[in-house]
C-alpha positions in Angstrom: 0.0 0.0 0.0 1.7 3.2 -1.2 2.1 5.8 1.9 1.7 8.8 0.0 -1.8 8.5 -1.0 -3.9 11.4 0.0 -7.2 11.4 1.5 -9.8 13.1 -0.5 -13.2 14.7 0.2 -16.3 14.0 -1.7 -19.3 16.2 -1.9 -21.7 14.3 -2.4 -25.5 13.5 -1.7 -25.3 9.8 -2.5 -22.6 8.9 -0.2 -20.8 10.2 3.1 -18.2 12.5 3.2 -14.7 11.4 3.8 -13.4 12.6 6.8 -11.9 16.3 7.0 -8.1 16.3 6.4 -7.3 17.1 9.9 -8.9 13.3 11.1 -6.2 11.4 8.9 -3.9 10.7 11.2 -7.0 9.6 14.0 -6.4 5.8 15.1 -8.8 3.3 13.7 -9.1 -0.4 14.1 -10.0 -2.3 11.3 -12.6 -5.0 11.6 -14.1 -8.3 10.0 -16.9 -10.1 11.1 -17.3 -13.9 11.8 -19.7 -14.7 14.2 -18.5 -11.7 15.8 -16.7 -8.5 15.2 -12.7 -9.4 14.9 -10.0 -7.1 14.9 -7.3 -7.4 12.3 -5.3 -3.9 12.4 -5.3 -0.9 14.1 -3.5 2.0 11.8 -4.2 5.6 11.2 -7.9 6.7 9.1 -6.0 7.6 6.2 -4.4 4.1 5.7 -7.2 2.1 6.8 -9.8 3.9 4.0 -7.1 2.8 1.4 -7.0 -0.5 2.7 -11.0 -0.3 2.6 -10.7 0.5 -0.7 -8.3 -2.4 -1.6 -10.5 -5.3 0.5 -13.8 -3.8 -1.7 -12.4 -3.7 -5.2 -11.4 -7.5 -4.1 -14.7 -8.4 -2.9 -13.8 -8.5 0.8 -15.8 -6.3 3.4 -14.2 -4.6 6.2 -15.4 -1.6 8.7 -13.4 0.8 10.3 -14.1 2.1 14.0 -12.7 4.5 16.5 -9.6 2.6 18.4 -11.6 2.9 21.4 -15.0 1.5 20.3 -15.6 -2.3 20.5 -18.4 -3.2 18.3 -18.9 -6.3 20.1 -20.1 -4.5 23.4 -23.5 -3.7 21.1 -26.6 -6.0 20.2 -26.7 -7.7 16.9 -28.2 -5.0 15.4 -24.9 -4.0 13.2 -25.4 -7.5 11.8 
């Protein structure tokens, strides 16, 4: 994954907004689910929406969420 990448912002109404420039650097974890929510990375917002990007255009899913959120602390209603 190239390091140089930048993070761009789309305007538009069919799709969030990436985050604002000044979030890139933010810490994220990056999970998968099976039978539960499973974390595979933790990295910085900026890397972890190209790797997004690369698990999509291969057919994988992955979600991103704040370092210090664990999704499995919720109901099943993310699933």
């Amino acid at each position: 994954m190239d390091s140089t990448a930048k993070v761009q912002t789309v305007d538009s109404s069919w799709s969030l907004p990436l985050p604002l420039k000044e979030y890139a650097m933010s810490r994220v974890t990056v999970y998968f689910y099976s039978d539960r929510w499973v974390p595979i990375k933790y990295c910085s917002l900026e890397k972890a929406i190209l790797l997004h990007q690369k698990a999509y255009l291969e057919g994988k899913e992955i979600l991103l969420f704040p370092s210090d959120l664990d999704p499995n602390q919720f109901s099943n209603s993310f699933n």
